[in-house]
C-alpha positions as CSV (number, residue, x, y, z in Angstrom):
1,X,18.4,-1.1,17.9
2,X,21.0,-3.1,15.9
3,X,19.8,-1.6,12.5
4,X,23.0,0.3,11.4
5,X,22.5,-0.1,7.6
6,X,19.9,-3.1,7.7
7,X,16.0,-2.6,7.0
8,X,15.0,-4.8,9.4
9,X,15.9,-5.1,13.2
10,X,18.5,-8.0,14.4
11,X,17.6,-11.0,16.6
12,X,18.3,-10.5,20.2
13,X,16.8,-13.7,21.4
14,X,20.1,-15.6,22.2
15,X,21.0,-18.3,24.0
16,X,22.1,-17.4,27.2
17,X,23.7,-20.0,30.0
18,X,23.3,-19.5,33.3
19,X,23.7,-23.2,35.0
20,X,24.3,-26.9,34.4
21,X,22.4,-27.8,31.6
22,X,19.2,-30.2,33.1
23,X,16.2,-31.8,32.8
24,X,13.0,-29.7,32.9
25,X,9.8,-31.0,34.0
26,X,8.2,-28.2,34.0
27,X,9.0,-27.8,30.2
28,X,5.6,-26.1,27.9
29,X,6.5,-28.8,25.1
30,X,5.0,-31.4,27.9
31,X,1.5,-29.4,28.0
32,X,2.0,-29.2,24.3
33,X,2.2,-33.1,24.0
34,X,-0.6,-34.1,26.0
35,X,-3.3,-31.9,24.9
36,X,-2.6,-33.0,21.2
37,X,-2.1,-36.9,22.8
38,X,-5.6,-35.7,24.2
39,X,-7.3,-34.1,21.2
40,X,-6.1,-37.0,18.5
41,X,-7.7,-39.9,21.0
42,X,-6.5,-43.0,19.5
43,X,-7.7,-41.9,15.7
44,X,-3.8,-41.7,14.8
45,X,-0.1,-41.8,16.1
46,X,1.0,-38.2,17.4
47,X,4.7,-37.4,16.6
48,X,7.0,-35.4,18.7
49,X,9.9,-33.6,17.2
50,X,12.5,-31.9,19.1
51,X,15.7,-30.2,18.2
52,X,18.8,-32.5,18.2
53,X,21.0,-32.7,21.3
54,X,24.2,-32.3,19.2
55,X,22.7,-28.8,18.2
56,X,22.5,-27.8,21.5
57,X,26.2,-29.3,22.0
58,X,27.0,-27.5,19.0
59,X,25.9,-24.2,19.8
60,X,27.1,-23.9,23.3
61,X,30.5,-24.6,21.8
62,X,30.3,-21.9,19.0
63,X,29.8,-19.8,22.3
64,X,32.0,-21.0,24.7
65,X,34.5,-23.4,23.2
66,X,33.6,-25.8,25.9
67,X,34.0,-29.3,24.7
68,X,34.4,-31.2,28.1
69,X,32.6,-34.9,28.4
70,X,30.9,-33.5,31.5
71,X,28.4,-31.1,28.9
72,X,27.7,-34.0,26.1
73,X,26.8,-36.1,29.7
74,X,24.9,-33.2,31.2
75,X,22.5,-32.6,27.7
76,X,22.6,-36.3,26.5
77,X,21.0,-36.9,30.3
78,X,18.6,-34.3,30.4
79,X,17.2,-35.7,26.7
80,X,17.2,-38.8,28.1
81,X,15.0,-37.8,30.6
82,X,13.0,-35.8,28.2
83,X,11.7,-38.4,26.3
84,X,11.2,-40.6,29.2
85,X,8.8,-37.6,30.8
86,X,7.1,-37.8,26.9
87,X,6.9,-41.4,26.9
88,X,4.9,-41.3,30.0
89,X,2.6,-39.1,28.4
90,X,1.8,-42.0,25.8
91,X,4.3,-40.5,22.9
92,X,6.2,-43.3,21.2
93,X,7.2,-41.7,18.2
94,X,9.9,-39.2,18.1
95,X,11.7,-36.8,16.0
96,X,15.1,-35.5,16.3
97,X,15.8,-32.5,14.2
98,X,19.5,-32.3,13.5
99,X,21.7,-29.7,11.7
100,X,24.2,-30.2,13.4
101,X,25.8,-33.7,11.7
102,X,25.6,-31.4,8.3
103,X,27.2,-28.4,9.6
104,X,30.2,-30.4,10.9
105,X,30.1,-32.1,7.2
106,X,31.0,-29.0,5.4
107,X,34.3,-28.1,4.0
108,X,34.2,-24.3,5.0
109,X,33.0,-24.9,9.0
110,X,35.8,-27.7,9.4
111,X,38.5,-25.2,7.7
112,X,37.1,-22.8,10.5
113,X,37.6,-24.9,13.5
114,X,41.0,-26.3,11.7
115,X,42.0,-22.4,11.8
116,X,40.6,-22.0,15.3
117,X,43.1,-24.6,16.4
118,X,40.0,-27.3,17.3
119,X,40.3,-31.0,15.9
120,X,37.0,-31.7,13.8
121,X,36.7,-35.1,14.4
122,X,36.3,-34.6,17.9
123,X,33.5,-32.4,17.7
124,X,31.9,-35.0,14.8
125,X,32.5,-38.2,17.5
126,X,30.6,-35.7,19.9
127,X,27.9,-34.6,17.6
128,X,27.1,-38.8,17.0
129,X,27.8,-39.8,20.5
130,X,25.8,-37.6,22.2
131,X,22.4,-38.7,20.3
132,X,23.0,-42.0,21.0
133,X,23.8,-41.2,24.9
134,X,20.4,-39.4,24.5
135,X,18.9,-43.0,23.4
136,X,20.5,-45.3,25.4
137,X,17.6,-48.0,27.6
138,X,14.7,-45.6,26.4
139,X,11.7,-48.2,26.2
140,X,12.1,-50.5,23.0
141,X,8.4,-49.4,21.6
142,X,9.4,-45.7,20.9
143,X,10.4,-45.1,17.6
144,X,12.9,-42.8,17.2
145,X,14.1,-41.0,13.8
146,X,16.4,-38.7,12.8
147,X,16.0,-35.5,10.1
148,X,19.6,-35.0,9.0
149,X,19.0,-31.3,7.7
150,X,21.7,-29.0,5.9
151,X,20.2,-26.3,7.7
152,X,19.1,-23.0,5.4
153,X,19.7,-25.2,2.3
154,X,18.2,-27.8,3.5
155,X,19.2,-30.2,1.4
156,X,23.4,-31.2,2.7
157,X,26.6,-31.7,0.4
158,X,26.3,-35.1,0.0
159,X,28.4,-35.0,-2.7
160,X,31.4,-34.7,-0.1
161,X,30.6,-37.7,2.0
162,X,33.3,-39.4,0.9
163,X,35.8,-37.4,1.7
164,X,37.8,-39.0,4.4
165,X,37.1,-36.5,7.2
166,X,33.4,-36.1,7.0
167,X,31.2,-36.8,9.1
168,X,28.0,-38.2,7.2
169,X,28.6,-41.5,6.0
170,X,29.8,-42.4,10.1
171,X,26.7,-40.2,11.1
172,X,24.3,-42.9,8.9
173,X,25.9,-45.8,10.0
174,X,26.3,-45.4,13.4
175,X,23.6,-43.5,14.5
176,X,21.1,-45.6,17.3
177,X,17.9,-44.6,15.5
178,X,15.3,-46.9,13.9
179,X,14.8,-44.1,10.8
180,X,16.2,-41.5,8.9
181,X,14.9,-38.3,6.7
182,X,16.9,-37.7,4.4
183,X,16.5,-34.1,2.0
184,X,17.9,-34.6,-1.6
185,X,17.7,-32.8,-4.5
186,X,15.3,-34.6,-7.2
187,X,17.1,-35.9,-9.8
188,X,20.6,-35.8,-8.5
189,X,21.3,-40.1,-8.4
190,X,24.7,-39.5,-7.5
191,X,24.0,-38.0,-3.8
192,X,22.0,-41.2,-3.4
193,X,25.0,-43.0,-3.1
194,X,25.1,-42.1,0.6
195,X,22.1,-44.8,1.3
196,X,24.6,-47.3,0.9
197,X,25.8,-46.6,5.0
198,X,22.5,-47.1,5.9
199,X,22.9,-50.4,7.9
200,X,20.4,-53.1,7.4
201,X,16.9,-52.9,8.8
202,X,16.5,-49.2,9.0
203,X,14.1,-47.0,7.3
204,X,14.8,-43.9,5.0
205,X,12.2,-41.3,4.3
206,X,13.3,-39.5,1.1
207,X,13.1,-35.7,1.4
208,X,12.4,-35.1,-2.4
209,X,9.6,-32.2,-3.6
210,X,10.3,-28.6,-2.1
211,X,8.0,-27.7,1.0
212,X,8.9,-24.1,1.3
213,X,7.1,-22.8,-2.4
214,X,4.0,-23.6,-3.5
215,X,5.5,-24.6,-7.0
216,X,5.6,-28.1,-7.7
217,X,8.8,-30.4,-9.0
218,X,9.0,-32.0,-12.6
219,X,7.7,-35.7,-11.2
220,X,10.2,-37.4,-13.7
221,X,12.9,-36.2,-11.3
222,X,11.1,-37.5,-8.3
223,X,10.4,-40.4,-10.1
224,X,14.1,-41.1,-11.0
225,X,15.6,-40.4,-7.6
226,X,13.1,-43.2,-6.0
227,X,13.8,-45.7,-8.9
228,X,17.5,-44.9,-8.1
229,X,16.7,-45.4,-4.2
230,X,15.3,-48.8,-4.3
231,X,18.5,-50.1,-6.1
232,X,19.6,-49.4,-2.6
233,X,17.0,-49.2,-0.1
234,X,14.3,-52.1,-0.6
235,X,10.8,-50.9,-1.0
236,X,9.4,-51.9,2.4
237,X,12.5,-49.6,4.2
238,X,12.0,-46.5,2.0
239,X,9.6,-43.8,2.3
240,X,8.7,-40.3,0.2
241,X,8.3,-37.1,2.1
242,X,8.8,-33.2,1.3
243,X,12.3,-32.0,1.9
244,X,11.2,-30.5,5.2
245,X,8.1,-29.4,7.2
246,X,6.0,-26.5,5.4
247,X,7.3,-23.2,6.4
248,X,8.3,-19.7,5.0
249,X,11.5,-19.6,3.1
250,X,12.1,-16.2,5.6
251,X,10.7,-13.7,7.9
252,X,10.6,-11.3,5.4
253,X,8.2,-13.6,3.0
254,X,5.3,-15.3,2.7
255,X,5.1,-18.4,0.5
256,X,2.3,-21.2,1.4
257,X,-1.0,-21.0,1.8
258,X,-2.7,-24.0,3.6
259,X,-4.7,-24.8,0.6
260,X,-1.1,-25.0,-1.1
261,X,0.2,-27.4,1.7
262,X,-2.7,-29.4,1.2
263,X,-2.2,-29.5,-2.5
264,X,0.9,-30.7,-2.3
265,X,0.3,-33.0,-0.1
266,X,-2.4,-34.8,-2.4
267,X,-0.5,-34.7,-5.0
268,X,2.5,-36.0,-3.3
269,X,-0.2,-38.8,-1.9
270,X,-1.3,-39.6,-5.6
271,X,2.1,-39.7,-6.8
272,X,3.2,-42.1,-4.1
273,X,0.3,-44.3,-5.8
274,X,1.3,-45.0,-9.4
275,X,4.8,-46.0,-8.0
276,X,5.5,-49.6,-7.7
């Protein structure tokens, strides 16, 4: 069963490869897309996140070791054609969900690979390369963002972007996307230092009150970090969000209510509306 001395049983549901990684158009997330494109009929844009392509490149490697240039071709082509399949279906707006960037930006994974005998910055050139392989001569009028998540903690080590071997500060400056959401802690200026590689003309969405409890912040801190943003970011490029989509901390709790995503999402809303 895999419980030994755990109370609950262990996840069996990994990824297994049997083939070349390829396009799918038979994928379910296709269905998916066009019933909502169907349902929302004009009244607003529909938004289609998928999982990044360097987490895919990433995992495959934490199970194989396989770095080759043939795998970031095969998945960088096969998301190409992905969003090509969802731009027919009338999307023009998507989401790339990416933990991968942070994972490669933190000091106890590199030591790992360092150990391991694999060069970091290989896998970090990958990680960015690989998105924008994904993006290359996709139609000009999708949008296309990136959610540069630290994963379980959701919010990353910015704090360490400086350091001369990480990846975050290359991973915001060169990245092909027109957008980026960014998690940060609220009240913590000095992490918002990172907007400074953030290249001209992009947008920022600030990832700032917690979406995963239905307590809210202290709005002075949320108020600080967005003062401390635009001395960076003007105010037509920035943005406020929650630090990530409303879920469950864990499978073995239960945090949100939808009248408590709703909540915060008015008072979010209002908030948004005395800033200037």
């Amino acid at each position: 069963t895999g419980r030994l001395y755990q109370s609950v049983e262990t996840f069996t549901d990994h990824l297994r490869i049997t083939g070349p990684i390829r396009f799918n158009p038979e994928h379910p997330a296709f269905a998916d897309f066009a019933h909502l494109h169907s349902t929302v009929a004009g009244r607003a844009g529909c938004r289609h996140t998928i999982p990044s392509p360097a987490d895919l490149f990433l995992t495959i490697y934490e199970m194989t070791g396989i770095t080759d240039a043939s795998l970031v071709a095969e998945i960088a082509q096969a998301y190409r054609l992905t969003i090509l399949r969802l731009y027919e279906l009338g999307c023009r707006d998507i989401l790339l969900d990416d933990t991968a960037v942070t994972r490669l930006s933190g000091k106890a994974y590199t030591d790992g690979l360092l150990l391991g005998g694999t060069d970091p910055t290989e896998l970090q050139e990958h990680a960015i390369n690989i998105i924008n392989d994904s993006l290359r001569d996709i139609p000009q009028d999708i949008q296309v963002a990136v959610y540069l998540s630290g994963g379980s903690v959701i919010v990353p080590d910015w704090r360490r972007a400086s350091d001369p071997d990480n990846i975050l500060l290359r991973a915001l400056s060169r990245l092909n996307v027109a957008t980026f959401f960014l998690p940060f802690e609220p009240g913590d200026t000095e992490s918002l230092q990172v907007l400074r590689a953030v290249p001209e003309g992009k947008r920022v969405v600030l990832g700032l009150p917690d979406a995963h409890t239905p307590y809210d912040e202290d709005e002075s801190d949320i108020r600080t970090s967005i003062e401390a943003a635009t001395r960076i970011i003007p105010h037509d490029r920035l943005a406020v969000s929650h630090r990530s989509g409303f879920k469950i901390g864990s499978h073995a709790q239960r945090g949100l209510t939808f009248e408590d995503q709703w909540r915060k999402l008015d008072k979010l809303r209002a908030f948004c509306a005395t800033i200037h």
